[in-house]
ZAZALO-313047 format. One line per 2 residues: their letters; for each residue z, y, x of C-alpha. Coordinates in pm, 1 decimal, decimal comma, always signed. Example, Ala and Ser with C-alpha at 12.3 -4.5 7.8 and 13.67 -1.06 7.14 Angstrom:
// residues 2
as = +780,0 -450,0 +1230,0 | +714,0 -106,0 +1367,0
This chain:
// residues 500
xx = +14071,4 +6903,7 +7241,4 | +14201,0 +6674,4 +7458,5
xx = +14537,0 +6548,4 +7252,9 | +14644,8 +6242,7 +7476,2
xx = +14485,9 +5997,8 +7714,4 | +14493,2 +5732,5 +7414,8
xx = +14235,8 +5996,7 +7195,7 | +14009,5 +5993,9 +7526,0
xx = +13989,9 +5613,5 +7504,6 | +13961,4 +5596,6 +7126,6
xx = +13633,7 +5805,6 +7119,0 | +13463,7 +5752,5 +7405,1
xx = +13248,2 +5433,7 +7283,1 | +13258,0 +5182,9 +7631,5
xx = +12855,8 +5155,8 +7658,4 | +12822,1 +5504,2 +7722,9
xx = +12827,9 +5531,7 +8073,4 | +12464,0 +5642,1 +8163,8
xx = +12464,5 +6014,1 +8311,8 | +12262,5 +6266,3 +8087,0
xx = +12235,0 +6546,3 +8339,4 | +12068,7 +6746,3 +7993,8
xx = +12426,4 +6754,6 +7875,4 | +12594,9 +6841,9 +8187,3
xx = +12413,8 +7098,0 +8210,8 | +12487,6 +7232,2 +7827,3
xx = +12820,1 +7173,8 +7872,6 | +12869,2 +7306,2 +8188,8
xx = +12692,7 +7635,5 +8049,1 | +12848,0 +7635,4 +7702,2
xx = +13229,2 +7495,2 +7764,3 | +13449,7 +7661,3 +7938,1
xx = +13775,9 +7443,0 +7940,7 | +14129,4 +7647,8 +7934,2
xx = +14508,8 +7488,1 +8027,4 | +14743,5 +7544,6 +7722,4
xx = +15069,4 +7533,9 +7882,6 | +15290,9 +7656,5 +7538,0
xx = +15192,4 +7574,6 +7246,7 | +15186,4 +7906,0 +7099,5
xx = +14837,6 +7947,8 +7292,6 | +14670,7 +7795,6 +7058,6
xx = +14576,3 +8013,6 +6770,4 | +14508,2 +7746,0 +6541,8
xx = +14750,5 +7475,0 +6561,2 | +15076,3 +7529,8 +6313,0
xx = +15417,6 +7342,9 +6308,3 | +15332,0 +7182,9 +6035,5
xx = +15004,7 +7025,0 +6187,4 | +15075,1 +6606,1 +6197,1
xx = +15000,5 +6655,0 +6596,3 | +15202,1 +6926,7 +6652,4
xx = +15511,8 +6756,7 +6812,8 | +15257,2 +6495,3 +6973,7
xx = +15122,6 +6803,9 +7175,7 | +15446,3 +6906,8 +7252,8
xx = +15509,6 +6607,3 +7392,5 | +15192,9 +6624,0 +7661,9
xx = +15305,8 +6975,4 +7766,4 | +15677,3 +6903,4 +7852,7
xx = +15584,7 +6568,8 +8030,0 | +15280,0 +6650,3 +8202,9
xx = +15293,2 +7056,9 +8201,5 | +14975,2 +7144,8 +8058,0
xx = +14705,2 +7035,5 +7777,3 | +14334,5 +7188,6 +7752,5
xx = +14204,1 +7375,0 +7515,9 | +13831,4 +7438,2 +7393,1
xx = +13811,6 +7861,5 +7501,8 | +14020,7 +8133,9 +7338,1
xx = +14292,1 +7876,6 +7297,8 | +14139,7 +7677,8 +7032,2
xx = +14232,5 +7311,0 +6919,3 | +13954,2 +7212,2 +6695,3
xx = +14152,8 +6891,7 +6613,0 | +13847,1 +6801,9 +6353,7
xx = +13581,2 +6823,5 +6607,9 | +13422,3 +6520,0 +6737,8
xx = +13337,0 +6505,2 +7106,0 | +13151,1 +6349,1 +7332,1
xx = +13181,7 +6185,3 +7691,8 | +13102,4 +6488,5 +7909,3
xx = +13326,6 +6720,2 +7671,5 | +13616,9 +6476,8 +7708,9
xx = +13543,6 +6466,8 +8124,6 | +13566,0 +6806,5 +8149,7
xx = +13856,6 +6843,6 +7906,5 | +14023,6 +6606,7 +8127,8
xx = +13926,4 +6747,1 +8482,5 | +14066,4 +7086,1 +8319,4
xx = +14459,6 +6965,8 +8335,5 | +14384,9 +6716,3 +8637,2
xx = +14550,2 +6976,1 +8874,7 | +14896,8 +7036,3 +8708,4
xx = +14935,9 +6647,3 +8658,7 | +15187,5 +6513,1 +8896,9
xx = +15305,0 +6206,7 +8746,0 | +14970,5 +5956,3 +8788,1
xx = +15074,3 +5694,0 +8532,8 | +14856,4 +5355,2 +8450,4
xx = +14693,8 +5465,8 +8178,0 | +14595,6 +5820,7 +8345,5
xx = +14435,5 +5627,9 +8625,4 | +14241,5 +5355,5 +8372,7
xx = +14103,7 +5735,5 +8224,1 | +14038,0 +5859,3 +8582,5
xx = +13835,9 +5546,4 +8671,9 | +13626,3 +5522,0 +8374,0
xx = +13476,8 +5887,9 +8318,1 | +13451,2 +5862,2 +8712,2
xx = +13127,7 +5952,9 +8695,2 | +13103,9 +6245,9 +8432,2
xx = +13404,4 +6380,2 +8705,2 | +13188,8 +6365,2 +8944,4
xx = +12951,7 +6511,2 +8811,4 | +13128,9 +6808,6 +8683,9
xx = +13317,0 +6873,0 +8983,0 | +12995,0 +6892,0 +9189,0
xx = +12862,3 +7121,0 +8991,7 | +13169,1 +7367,9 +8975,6
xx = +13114,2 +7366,2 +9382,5 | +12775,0 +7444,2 +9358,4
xx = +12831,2 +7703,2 +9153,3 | +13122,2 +7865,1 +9345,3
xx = +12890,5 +7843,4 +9641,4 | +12653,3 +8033,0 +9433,2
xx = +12874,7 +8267,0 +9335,7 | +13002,0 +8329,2 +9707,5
xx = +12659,8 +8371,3 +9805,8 | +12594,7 +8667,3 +9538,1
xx = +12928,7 +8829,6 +9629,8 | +12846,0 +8838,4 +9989,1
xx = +12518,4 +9000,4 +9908,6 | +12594,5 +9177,3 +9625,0
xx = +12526,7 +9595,1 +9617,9 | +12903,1 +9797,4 +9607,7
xx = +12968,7 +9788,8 +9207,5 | +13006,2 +10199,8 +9253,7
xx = +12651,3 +10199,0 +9377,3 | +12325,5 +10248,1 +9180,5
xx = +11962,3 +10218,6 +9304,7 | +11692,8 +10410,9 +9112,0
xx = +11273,7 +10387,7 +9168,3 | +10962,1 +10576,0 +9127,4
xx = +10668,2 +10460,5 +9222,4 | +10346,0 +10760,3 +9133,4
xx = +9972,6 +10665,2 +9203,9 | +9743,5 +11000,7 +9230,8
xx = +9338,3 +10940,6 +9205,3 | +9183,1 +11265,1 +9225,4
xx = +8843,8 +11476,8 +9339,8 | +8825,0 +11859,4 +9393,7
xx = +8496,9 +12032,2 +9322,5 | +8360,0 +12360,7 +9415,2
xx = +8176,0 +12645,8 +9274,9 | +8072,7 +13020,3 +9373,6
xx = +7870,8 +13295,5 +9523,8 | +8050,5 +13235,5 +9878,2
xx = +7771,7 +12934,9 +9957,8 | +7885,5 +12837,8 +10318,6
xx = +8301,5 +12837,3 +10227,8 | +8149,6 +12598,2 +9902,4
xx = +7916,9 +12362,4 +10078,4 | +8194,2 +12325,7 +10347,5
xx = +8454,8 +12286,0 +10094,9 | +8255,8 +12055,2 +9925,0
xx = +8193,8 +11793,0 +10245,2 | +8557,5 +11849,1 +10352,8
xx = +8739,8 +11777,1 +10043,2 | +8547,8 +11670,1 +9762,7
xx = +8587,3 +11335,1 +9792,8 | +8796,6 +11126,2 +9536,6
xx = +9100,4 +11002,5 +9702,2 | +9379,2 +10758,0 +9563,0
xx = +9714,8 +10833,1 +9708,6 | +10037,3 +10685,4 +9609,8
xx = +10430,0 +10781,1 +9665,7 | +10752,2 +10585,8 +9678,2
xx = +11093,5 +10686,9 +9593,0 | +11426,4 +10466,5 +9632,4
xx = +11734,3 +10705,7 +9540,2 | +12071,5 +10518,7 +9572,9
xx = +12352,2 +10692,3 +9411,3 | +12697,1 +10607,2 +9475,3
xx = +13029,7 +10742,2 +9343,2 | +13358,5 +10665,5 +9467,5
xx = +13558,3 +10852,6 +9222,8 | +13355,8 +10886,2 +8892,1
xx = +13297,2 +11200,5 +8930,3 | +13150,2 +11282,8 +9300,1
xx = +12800,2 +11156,5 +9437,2 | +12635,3 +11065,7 +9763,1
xx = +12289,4 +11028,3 +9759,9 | +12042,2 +10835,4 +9967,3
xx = +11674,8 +10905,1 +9876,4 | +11415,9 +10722,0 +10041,6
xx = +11068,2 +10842,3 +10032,8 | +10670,3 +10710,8 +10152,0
xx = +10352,6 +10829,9 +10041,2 | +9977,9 +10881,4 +10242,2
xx = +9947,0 +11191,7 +10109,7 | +9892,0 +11345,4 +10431,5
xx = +9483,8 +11343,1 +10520,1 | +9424,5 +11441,0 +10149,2
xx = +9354,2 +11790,7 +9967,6 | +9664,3 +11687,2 +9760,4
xx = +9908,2 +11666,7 +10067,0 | +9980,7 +11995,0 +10150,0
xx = +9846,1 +11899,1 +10523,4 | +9464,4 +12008,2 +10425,7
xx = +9309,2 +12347,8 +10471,3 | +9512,1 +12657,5 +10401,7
xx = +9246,1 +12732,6 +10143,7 | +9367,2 +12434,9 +9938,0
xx = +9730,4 +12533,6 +10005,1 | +9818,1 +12620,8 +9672,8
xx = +9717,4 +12252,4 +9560,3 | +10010,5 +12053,1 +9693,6
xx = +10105,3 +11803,9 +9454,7 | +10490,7 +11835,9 +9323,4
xx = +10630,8 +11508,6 +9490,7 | +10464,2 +11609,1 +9838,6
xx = +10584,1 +11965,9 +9819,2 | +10831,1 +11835,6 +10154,8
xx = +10514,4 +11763,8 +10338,0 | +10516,2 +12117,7 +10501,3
xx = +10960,8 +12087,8 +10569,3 | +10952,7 +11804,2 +10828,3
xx = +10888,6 +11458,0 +10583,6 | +10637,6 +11211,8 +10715,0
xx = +10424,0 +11140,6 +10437,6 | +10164,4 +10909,3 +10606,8
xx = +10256,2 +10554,7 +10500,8 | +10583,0 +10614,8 +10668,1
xx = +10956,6 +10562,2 +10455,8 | +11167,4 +10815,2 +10588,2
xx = +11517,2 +10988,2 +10482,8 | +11405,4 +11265,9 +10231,6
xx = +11798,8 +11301,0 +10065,5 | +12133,7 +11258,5 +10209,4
xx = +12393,1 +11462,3 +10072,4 | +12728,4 +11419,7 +9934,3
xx = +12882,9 +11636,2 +9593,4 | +13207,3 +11634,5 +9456,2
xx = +13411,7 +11825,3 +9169,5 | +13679,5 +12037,5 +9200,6
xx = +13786,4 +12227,4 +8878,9 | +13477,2 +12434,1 +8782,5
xx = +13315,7 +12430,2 +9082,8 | +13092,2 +12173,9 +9232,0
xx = +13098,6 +12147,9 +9627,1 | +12722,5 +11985,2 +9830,1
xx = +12703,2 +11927,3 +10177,0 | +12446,9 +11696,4 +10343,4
xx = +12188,2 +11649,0 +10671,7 | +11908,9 +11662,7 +10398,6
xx = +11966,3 +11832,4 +10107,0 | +11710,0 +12098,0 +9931,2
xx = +11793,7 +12451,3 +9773,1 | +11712,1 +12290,8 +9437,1
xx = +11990,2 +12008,2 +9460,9 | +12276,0 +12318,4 +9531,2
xx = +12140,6 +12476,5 +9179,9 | +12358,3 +12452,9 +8867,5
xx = +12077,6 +12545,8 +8654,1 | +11692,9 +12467,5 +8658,1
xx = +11553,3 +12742,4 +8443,0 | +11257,3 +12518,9 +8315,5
xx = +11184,3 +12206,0 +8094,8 | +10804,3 +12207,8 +8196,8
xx = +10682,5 +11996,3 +8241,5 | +10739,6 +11609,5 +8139,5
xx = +10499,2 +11477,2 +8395,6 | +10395,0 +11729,7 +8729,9
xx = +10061,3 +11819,1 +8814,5 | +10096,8 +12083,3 +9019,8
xx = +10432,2 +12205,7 +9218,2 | +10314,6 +12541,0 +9192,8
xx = +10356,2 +12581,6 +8803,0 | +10693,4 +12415,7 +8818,3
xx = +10873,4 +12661,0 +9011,4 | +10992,6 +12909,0 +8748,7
xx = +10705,0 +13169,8 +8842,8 | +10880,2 +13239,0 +9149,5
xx = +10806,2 +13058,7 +9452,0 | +10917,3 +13207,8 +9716,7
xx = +11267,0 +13228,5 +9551,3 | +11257,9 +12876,8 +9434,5
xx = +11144,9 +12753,0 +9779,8 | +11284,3 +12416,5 +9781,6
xx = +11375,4 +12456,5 +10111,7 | +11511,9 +12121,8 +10277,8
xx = +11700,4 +12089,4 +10607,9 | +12127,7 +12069,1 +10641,2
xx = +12282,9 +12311,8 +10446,4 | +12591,3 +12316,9 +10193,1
xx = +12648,9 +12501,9 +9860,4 | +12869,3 +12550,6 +9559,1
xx = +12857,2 +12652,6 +9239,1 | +13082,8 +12708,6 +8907,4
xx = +13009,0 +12634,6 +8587,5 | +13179,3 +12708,9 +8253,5
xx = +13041,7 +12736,7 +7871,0 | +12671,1 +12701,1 +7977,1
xx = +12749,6 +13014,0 +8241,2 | +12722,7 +12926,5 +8602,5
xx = +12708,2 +13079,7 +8972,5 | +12528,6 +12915,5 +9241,8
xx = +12571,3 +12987,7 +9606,8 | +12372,2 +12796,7 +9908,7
xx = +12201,8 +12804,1 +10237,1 | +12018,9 +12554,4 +10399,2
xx = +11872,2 +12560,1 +10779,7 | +11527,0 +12347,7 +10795,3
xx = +11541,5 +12334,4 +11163,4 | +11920,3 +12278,4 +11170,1
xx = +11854,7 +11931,5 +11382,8 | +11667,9 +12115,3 +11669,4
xx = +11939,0 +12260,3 +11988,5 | +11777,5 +12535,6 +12054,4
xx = +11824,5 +12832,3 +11863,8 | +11468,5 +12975,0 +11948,3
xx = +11353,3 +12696,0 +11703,2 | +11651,5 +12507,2 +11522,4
xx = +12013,7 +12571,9 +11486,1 | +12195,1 +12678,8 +11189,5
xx = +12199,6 +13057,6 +11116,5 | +12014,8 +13118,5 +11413,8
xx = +11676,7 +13311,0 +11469,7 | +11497,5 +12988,4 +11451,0
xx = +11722,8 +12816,7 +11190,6 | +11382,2 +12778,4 +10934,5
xx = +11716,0 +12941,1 +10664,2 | +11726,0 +13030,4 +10297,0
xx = +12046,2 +13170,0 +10154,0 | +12016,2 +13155,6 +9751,8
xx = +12234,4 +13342,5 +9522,2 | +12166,4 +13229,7 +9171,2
xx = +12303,8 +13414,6 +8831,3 | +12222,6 +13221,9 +8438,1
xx = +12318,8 +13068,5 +8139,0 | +12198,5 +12754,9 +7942,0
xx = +12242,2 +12592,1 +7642,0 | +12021,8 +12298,1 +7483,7
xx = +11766,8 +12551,9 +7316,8 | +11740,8 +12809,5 +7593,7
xx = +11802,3 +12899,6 +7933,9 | +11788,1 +13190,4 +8159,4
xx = +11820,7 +13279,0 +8558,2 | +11814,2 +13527,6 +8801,0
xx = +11746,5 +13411,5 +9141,8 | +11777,2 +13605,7 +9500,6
xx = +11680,4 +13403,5 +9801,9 | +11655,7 +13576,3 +10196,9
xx = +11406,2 +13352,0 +10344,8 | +11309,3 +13352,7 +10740,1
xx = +10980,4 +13394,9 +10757,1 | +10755,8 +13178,6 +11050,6
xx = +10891,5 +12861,4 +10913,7 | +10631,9 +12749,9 +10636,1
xx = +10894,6 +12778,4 +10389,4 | +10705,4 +12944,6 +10134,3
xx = +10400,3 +12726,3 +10046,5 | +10261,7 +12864,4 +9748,5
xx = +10044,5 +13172,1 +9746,3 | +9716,5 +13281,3 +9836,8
xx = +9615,0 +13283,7 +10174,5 | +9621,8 +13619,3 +10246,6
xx = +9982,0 +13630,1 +10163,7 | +10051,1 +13289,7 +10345,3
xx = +9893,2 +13463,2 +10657,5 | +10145,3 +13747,8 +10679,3
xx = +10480,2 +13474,6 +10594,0 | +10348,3 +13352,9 +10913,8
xx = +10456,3 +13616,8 +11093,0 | +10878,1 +13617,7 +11229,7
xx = +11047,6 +13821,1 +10952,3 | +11172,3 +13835,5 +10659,1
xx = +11149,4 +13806,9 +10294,2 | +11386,1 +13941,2 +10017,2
xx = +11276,9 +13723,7 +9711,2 | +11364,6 +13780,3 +9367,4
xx = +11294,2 +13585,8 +9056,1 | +11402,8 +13600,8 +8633,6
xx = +11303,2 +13296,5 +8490,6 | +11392,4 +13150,7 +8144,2
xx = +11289,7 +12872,7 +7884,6 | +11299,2 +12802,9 +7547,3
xx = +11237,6 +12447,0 +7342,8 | +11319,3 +12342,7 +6962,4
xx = +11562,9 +12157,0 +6877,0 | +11308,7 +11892,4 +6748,2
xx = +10969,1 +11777,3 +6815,2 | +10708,6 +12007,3 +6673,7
xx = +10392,2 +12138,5 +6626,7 | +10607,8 +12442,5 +6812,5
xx = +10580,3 +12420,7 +7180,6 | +10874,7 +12440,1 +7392,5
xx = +10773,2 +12797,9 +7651,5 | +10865,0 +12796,2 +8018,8
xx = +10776,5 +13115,6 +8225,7 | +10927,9 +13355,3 +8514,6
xx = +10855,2 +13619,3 +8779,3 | +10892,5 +13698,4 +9118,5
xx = +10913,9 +13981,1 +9350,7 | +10910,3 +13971,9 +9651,8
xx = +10984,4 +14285,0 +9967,9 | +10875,8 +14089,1 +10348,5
xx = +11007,0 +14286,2 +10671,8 | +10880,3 +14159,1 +11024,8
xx = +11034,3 +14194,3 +11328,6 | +10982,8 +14514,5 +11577,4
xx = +10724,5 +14343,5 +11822,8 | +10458,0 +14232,0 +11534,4
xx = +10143,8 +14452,5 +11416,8 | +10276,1 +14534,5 +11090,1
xx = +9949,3 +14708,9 +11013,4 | +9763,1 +14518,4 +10707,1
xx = +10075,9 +14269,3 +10664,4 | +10217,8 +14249,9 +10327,0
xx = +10467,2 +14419,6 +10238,2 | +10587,8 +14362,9 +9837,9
xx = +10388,1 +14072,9 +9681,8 | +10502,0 +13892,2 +9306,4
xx = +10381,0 +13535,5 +9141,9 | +10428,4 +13459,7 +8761,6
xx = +10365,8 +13176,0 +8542,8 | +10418,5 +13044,5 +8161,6
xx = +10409,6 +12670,5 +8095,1 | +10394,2 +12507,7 +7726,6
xx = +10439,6 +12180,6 +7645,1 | +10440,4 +12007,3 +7280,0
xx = +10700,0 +11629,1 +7303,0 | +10608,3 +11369,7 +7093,5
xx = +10234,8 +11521,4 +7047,6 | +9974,5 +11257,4 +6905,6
xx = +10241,2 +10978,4 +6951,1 | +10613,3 +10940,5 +7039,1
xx = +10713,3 +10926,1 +7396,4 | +10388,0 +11102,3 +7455,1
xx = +10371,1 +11518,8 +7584,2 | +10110,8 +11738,7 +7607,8
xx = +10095,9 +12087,1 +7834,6 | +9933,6 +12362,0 +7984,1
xx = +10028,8 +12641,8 +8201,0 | +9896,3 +12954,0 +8386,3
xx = +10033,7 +13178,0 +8641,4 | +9999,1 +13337,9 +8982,9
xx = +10090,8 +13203,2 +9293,2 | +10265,6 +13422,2 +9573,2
xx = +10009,8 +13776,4 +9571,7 | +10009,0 +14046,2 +9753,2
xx = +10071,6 +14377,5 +9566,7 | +10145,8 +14640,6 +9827,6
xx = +10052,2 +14618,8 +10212,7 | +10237,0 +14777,0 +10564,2
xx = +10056,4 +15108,3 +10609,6 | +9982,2 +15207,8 +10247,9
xx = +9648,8 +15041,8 +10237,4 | +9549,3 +14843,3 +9876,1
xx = +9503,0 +14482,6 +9897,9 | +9292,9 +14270,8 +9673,6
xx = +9452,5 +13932,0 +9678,8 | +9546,7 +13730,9 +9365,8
xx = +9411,7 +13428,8 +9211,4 | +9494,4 +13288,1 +8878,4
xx = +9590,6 +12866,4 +8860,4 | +9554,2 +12667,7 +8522,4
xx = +9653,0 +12296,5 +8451,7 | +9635,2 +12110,2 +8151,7
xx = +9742,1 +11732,2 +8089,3 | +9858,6 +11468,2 +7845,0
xx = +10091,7 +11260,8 +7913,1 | +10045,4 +10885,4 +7741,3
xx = +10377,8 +10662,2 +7751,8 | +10254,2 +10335,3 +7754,9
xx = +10602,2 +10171,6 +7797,8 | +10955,9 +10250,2 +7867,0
xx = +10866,2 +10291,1 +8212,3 | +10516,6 +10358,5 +8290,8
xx = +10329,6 +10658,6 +8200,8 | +9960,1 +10772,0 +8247,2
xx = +9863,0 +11158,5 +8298,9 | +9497,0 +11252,6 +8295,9
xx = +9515,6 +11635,4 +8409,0 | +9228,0 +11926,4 +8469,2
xx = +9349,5 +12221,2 +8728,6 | +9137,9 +12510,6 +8830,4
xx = +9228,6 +12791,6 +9055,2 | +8996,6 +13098,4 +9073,3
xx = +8917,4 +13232,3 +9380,4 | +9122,5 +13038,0 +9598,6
xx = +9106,1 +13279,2 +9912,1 | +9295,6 +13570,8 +9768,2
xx = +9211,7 +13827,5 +9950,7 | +8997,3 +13644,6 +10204,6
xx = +8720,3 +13617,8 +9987,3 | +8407,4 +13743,4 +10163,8
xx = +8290,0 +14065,8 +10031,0 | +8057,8 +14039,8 +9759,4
């Protein structure tokens, strides 16, 4: 504490006048001088203290003293040079009265001044230099980066689709895909989100770009390979959207926003780590289409109960309403209508989604169904999906599974002959938390993609495949995780199979 100029000269021996930039530093870190200018600052310091009226004194003639932080006096503590210079330089400022004795102080911790007062410039620079560049304090950036190394191989009676399958995509590929999300809230309670996304997913059988045969094996986080995303080596703008509160209800609206963002409730905790898309849509893919384009939604939510309501246009940034527009022939729309209740344990959700066909919106299926989706129409898709997980970590697997059903109408000038007509998709998913090891998961699931169960002019189709995953997930630290997996699909081709 610096008590009077006398105590400065008292303790600061007269030899020690060598810099020790070491101690600057410390002090400049540790101390953080304060002005006293009452007396009652100091929360240790009592009337009945033998300096009490001395400090008086110093704040009625020269309008402040410093204190040691908090408002401490530490009148036992011995100090050194550099603590006395920048007890000094604290009450330098609110001096006015420059009397002999003050200037005889001034002149001989010159240097520790110096010192101290170049360093409190540099760091104000410093500090104006990380304001200036500084992120808005309401703002919040969020990664993912995902490396994929994979190989399909092939098997069957169908020799030529094998072998061709075989020198087409069964080499091992190693992909990769980039994420940036940047949230930012300017009340506490709304959101507008950025997402930036990359990947070179786009020349493999994982990309959703490859041959329709492989359709069904697009990878979850390239499922917007098919909706307008670049996903050769190229960032692009895969989120912007804006949501905000009011009451019960939650209002979206964005440029590039997906079905699944306007949802109040996902009915599914599989699985902790994605293998494939397919198995993660509730058993109900064309209903849970992801669709991504402009498009607005709301929905209310109250004791677990909720209502969702949405429609996005994938072509909505195309003029011509051929191709693009919103609610327009070409619009690429989905309008979703979503019913369910959650709770921590369990979950359930019915789903109806009016989906214009032509537009690649549904991706998952076999390719007999795919072929007919291609077609201008559309399709009336249903779904009930549902979970259910313990309340702790067990041998007890938390169960995932839905169904879909689906009625596709095409316009007047299309052969309707042979074109589906109702098709349906299922799957259950398991997974155990915590299995083998904390932080690790294990899973498996089964289902049906998008089959056709009924065709246009009463004839019998025999489409359907089944697709299986299983995986482990090993958490090797907080943030990065390793997934073996093993998927098989049988016969891929649905209901192009070649006889026999």
């Amino acid at each position: 504490m610096l008590a009077a100029p006398l105590a400065i000269g008292a303790i600061a021996p007269a030899g020690a006048m060598e810099l020790n930039l070491t101690d600057v530093n410390r002090y400049g870190r540790a101390l953080r001088s304060e002005q006293v200018t009452s007396i009652s600052q100091f929360s240790d310091v009592r009337p009945t203290d033998w300096a009490y009226q001395a400090l008086t004194g110093l704040i009625e003639r020269y309008g402040c003293v410093a204190g040691y932080p908090n408002a401490t006096f530490k009148g036992g503590q011995a100090m050194t040079r550099y603590e006395a210079a920048a007890l000094l330089n604290a009450c330098l400022d609110r001096i006015s009265e420059v009397t002999d004795e003050l200037k005889r102080l001034m002149a001989e911790f010159e240097k520790e001044l110096a010192v101290l007062r170049g360093r409190v410039d540099g760091l104000e620079a410093k500090v104006g230099e990380l304001e200036a560049t500084q992120f808005s304090t309401t703002t919040k950036l969020s990664g993912q980066a995902t490396f994929v190394i994979g190989a399909n191989g092939f098997s069957g009676s169908a020799g030529d689709l094998v072998n061709s399958s075989r020198a087409d995509y069964g080499a091992t590929t190693f992909n990769y895909d980039v994420q940036l999300t940047f949230d930012t809230s300017f009340t506490g309670k709304d959101l507008l989100r950025t997402n930036l996304r990359g990947g070179n997913f786009a020349d493999s059988s994982f990309g959703g770009a490859g041959p329709s045969s492989l359709s069904q094996l697009e990878v979850a986080f390239q499922e917007d390979c098919g909706t307008g995303i670049d996903c050769g080596d190229v960032v692009a703008i895969d989120r912007l959207f804006y949501q905000f509160p009011f009451g019960n209800f939650t209002f979206s609206v964005g440029g590039r926003i997906g079905q699944d963002d306007m949802l109040a409730i996902w009915p599914s905790v599989y699985p902790a780590d994605t293998v494939l898309d397919v198995l993660t849509l509730g058993g109900a893919p064309a209903a849970y289409n992801k669709n991504l384009g402009a498009g607005a939604g709301v929905w209310w939510q109250q004791n677990g109960f909720a209502v969702s309501a949405n429609y996005v246009a994938a072509n909505a940034d195309v003029a011509s309403p051929t191709v693009g527009g919103i609610a327009t022939a070409g619009a690429g729309g989905t309008g979703t209508v979503q019913l369910g209740y959650s709770n921590d344990n369990w979950g359930l959700a019915a789903i109806y989604s009016s989906v214009q066909n032509a537009n690649g919106l549904i991706v998952y299926g076999t390719n007999f169904a795919l072929d007919s989706f291609s077609n201008p129409g559309t399709t009336n898709a249903w779904g009930l999906s549902g979970f259910w997980q313990p309340s702790q970590s067990s041998w007890i697997p938390s169960i995932s599974a839905g169904w879909g059903l689906n009625r596709s109408s095409y316009s007047g000038d299309v052969d309707q002959t042979g074109l589906v007509s109702i098709s349906q998709s299922w799957s259950v998913g398991l997974q155990w938390l915590d299995a083998f090891a904390k932080g690790n998961a294990l899973g498996m699931a089964v289902g049906q993609p998008t089959f056709a169960t009924s065709l246009e002019g009463g004839s019998t189709p025999n489409d359907g495949n089944f697709v299986w995953e299983w995986w482990y997930k090993i958490q090797l630290t907080d943030h990065i995780a390793v997934t073996p997996a093993l998927f098989y699909l049988s016969r891929p081709l649905g209901g192009d199979t070649p006889g026999g």
